[in-house]
C-alpha positions as CSV (number, residue, x, y, z in Angstrom):
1,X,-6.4,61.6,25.9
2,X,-6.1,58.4,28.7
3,X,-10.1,57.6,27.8
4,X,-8.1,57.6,23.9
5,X,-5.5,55.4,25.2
6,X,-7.6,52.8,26.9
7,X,-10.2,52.8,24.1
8,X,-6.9,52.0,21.1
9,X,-5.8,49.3,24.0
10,X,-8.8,47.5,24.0
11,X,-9.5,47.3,20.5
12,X,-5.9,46.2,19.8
13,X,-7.1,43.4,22.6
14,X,-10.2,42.8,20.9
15,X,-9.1,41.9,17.3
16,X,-6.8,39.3,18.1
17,X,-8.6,35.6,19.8
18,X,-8.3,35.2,23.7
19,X,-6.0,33.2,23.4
20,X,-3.5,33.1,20.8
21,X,-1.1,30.4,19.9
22,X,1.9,29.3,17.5
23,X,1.3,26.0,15.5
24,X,3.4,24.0,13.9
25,X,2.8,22.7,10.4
26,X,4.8,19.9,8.8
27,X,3.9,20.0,5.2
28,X,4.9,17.9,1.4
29,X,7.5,20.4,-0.1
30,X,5.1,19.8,-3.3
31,X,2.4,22.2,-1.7
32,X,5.0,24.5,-0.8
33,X,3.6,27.4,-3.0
34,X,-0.2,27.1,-2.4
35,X,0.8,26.9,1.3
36,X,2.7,29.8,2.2
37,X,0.1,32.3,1.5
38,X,-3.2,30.2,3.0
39,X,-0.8,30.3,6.0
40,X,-0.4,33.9,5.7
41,X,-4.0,34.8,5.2
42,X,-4.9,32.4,8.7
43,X,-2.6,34.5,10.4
44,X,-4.0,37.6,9.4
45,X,-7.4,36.5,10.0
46,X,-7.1,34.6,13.2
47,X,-4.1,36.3,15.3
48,X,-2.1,33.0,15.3
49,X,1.0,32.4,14.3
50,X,2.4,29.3,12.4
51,X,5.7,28.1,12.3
52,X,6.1,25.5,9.1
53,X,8.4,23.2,7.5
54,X,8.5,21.1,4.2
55,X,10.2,18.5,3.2
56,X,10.0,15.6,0.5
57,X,8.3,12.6,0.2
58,X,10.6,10.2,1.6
59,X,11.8,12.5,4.2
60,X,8.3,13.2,5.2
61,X,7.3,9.5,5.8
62,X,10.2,9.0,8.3
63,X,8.8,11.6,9.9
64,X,5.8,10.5,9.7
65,X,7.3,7.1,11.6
66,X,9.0,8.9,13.9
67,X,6.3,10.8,15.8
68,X,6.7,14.2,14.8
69,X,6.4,17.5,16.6
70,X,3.7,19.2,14.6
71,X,0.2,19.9,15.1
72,X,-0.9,19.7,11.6
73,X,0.5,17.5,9.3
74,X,0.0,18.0,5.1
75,X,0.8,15.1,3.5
76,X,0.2,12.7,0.4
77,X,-3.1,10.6,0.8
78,X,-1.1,7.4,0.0
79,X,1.6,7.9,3.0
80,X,-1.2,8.7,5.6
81,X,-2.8,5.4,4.0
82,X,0.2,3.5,4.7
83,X,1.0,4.7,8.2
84,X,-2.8,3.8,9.1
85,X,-2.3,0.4,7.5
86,X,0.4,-0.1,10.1
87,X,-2.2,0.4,13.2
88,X,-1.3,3.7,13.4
89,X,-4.0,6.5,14.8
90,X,-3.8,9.2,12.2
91,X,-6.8,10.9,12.7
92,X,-9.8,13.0,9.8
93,X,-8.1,13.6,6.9
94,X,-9.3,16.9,5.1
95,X,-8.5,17.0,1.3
96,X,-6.8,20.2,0.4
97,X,-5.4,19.5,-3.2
98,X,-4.1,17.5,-5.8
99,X,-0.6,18.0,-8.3
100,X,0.5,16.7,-11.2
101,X,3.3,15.6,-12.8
102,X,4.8,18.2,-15.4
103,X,7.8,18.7,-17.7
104,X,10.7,21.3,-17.4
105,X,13.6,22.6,-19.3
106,X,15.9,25.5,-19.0
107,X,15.4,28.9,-20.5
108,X,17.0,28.8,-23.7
109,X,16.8,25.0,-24.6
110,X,13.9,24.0,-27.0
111,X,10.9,22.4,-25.5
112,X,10.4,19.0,-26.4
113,X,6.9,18.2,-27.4
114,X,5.0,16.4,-24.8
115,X,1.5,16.8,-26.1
116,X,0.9,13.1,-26.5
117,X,2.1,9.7,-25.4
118,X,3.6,8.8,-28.3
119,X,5.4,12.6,-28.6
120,X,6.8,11.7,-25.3
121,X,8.3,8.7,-26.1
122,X,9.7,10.3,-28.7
123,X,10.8,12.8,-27.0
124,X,12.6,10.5,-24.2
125,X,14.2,8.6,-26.5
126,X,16.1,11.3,-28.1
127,X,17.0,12.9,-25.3
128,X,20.8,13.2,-24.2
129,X,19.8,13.3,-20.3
130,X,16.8,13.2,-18.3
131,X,16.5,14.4,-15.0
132,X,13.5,13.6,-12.0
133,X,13.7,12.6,-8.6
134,X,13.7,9.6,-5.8
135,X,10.4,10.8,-4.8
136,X,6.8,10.5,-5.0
137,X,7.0,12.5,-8.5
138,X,10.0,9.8,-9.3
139,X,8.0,6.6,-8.6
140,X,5.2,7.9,-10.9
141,X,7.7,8.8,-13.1
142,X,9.2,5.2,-13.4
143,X,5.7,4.0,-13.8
144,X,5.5,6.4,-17.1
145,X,8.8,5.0,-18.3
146,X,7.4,1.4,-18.1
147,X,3.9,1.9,-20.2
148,X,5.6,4.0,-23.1
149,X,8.4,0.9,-22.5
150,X,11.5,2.7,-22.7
151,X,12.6,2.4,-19.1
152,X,15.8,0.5,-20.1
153,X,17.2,3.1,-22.1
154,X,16.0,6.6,-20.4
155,X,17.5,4.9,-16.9
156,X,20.8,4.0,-18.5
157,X,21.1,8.5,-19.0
158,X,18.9,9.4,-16.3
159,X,19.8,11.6,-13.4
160,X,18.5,11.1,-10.3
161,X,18.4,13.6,-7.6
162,X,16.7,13.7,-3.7
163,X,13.9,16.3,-4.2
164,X,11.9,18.4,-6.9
165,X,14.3,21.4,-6.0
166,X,17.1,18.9,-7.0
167,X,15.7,18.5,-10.8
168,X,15.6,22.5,-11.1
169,X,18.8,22.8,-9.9
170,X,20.2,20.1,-12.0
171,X,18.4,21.5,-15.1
172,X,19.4,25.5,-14.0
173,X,23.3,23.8,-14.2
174,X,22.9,21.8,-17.4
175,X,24.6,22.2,-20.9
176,X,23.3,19.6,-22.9
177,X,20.3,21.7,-25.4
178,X,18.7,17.9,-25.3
179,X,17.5,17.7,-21.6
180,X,14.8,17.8,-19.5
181,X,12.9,17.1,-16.5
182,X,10.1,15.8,-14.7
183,X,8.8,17.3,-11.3
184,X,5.4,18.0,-9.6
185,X,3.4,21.3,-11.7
186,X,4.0,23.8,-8.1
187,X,7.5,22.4,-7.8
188,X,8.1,23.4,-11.2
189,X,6.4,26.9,-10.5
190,X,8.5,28.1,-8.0
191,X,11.8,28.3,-10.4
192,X,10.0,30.0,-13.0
193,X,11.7,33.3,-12.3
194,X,15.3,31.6,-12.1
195,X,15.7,30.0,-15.7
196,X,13.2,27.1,-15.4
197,X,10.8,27.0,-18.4
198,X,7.6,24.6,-17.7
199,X,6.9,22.8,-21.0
200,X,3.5,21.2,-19.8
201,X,2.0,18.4,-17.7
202,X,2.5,15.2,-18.9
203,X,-0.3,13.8,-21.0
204,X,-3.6,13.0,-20.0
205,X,-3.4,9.5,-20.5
206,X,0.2,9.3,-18.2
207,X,-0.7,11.8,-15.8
208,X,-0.8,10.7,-12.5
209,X,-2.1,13.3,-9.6
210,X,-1.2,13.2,-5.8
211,X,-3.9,13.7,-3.6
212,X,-2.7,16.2,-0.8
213,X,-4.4,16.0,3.0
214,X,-4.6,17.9,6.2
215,X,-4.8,16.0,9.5
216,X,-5.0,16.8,13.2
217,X,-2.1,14.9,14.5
218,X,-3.5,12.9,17.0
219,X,0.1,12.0,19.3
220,X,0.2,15.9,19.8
221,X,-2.8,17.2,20.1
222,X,-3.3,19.2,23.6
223,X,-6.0,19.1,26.1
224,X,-6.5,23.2,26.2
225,X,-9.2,24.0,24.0
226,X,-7.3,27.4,22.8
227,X,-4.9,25.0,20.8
228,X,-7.8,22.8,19.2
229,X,-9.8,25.5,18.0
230,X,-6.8,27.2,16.6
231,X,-5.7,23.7,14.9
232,X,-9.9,23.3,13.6
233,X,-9.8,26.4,12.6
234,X,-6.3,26.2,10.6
235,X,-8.1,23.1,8.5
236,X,-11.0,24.5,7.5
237,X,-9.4,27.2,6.1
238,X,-7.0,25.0,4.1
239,X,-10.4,23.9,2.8
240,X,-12.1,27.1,2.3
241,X,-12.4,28.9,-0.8
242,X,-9.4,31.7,-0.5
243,X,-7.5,28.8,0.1
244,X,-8.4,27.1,-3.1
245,X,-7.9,30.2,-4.6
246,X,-4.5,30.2,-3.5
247,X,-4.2,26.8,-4.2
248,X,-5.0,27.2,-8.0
249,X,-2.5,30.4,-8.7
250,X,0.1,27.8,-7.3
251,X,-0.8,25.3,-9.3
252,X,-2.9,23.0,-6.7
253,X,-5.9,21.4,-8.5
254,X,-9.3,20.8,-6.2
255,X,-9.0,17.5,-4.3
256,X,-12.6,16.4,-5.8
């Protein structure tokens, strides 16, 4: 029974690594879905734990500025771009994914038809209120407004809001049968089962995709080797292929 015992003990010792360790993630909100469960599966496949948080664009790149206490860092191509422009260190950037842009409404209201450019414009001009964000997903969205040139008169009824969760929200509260919004494709995904219908992405020609990476932050990382394996390993899954899989159900296209 002891020789049992001892034999269970060691086997429980021998399925986790020698040396396990919590890391901190600080991830884009818009990978939010695809993320959870790739960090779920690295936990269960390498014994360490991770402790993440999300937030938005803006958000993200004061962070970003202001040193911040993570070990990985997920974040947009362009802002990783910019801090390095500044003479910053940000060390390998790993491509995980990319998201679009797509268009939501609320259960109930009919869809407007955003199959074309011109069917867009159409659609944004008629509309009573239209709702996206002061984030990444809103700058591209202003870029859209200028080319189909109806900026002037969707910003004099548009609603602006912090986030992607902020759109939903503002859509799930609506009344009007003639809104909608824009947000990123995942963002949009993760209301789905709370009222939020997604009508499509936006059309080819408009569409605009953020590039999402993975990077070792270099301020942070730690001399013991237990904590840089653990961090190499953690990108390389976000790389591998049940990630992408992941990735995909979320509505994360491949990075290349």
């Amino acid at each position: 029974m002891i020789g049992a015992v001892v034999a269970a003990l060691v086997l429980a010792a021998t399925a986790l690594p020698a040396c396990a360790v919590e890391l901190r993630v600080l991830s884009a909100g818009a990978v939010e879905p695809g993320m959870r469960p790739a960090l779920a599966a690295f936990e269960r496949a390498s014994g360490h734990t991770v402790a993440i948080s999300f937030a938005a664009a803006p958000a993200l790149r004061a962070a970003l500025r202001a040193a911040p206490v993570a070990d990985v860092i997920v974040a947009p191509q362009a802002a990783l771009d910019d801090l390095a422009a500044s003479g910053a260190d940000v060390g390998a950037r790993a491509p995980i994914g990319k998201v679009g842009v797509g268009v939501a409404v609320r259960s109930g209201v009919e869809p407007p038809d955003v199959a074309s450019a011109a069917s867009l414009k159409a659609a944004l001009e008629g509309a009573e209120r239209v709702v996206f964000n002061r984030a990444s997903t809103g700058v591209i969205v202003e870029q859209v407004l200028q080319r189909l040139g109806v900026a002037d008169a969707v910003n004099a009824k548009a609603d602006r809001v912090a986030d992607g969760a902020s759109v939903m929200r503002r859509l799930l509260a609506g009344t009007s049968s003639r809104e909608f919004g824009f947000a990123a494709m995942t963002e949009i995904a993760l209301f789905r089962d709370q009222g939020i219908r997604l009508v499509g992405p936006l059309p080819s020609p408009l569409q605009n995709t953020t590039t999402y990476v993975a990077v070792a932050w270099p301020g942070l990382r730690q001399p013991d080797a237990a904590r840089a394996d653990a961090v190499a390993a953690l990108i390389r899954q976000l790389q591998g292929p049940d990630a992408r899989s992941q990735f995909a159900s979320a509505g994360i296209e491949p990075a290349q």
